[in-house]
C-alpha positions, 0 to 999 in steps of 0.5 A: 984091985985093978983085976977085979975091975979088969973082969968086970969089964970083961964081963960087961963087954960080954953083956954088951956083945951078946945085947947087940947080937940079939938085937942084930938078929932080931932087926934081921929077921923083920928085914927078911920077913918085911922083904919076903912079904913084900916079894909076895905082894908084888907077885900075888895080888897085885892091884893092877892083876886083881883088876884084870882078874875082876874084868876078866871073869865080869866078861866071861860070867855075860857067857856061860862061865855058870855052866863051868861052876854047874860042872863043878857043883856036879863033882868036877874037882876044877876048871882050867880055862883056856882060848879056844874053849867053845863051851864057854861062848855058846853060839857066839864062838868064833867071833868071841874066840877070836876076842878072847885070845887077843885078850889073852894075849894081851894081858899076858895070861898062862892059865885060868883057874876055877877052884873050889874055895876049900883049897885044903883039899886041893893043897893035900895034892892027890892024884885028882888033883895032879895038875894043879899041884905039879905047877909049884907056883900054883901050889905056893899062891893057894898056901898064900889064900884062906878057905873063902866063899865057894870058889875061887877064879884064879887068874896066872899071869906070866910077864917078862921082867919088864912086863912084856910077854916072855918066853918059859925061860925068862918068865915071872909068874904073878897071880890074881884071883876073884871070889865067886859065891853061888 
């Protein structure tokens, strides 16, 4: 009689084991799913970055930012906007060129983006898309987006750890975009 109850035991003991490894494994997947989306948040999408994006693009639509969009609309497959773009001011180049990359500077920003909304295209990664696709943290933010309006201005920010500028060796990179319908 004292055996039968020893393999009862046994088996419970086993029961049990195996229900607290499961819950274990379960607990520790929404651990490493809630701390992976939080590490997204904080890279992309932050508020703080979504606002500098909006301002952004509201200061570079007052110049010629719709003959950006106009390119694309000709079959332009994107636009990279950077300091030192004269098409983008017109007649006012080097008074808002000057403003712009202090402006770039100061809000530590590495790339602009102008892209269309299907980004399922740009993710297929062919070779009109070359440039996008070999910056890999450009390509892991578009995984992150949705097939929006008709394009996307998408801002790179790159920040040292303590959220000043940095060097390419300590840089975190952080993204932001803004929706933009014809």
């Amino acid at each position: 009689m004292l055996k039968g109850k020893n393999g009862f035991v046994f088996i419970e003991t086993i029961v049990v084991t195996c229900f607290l490894i499961v819950s274990l494994m379960l607990l520790y997947s929404l651990f490493v799913t809630s701390n992976n989306n939080e590490l997204r948040r904080l890279r992309y999408d932050d508020t703080p970055k979504i606002y500098d994006a909006f301002y952004l693009y509201q200061y570079l639509e007052s110049y010629h930012l719709d003959s950006l969009i106009q390119n694309l609309e000709n079959g332009t497959k994107y636009e990279i906007i950077y300091p030192g773009r004269s098409d983008i001011f017109g007649n006012d180049t080097l008074k808002e060129s000057i403003f712009f990359e202090s402006l770039w500077a100061e809000l530590n920003i590495q790339r602009i983006y102008l892209i269309p909304g299907d980004v399922s295209t740009i993710l297929e990664c062919s070779s009109e898309y070359a440039t996008i696709c070999s910056n890999t943290n450009l390509v892991n933010y578009l995984n992150t987006l949705d097939d929006g309006e008709d394009y996307y201005f998408i801002v790179e920010f790159a920040n040292a750890r303590d959220g000043s500028g940095c060097t390419n060796e300590d840089c975190v990179y952080s993204y932001a975009y803004f929706e933009v319908s014809r």
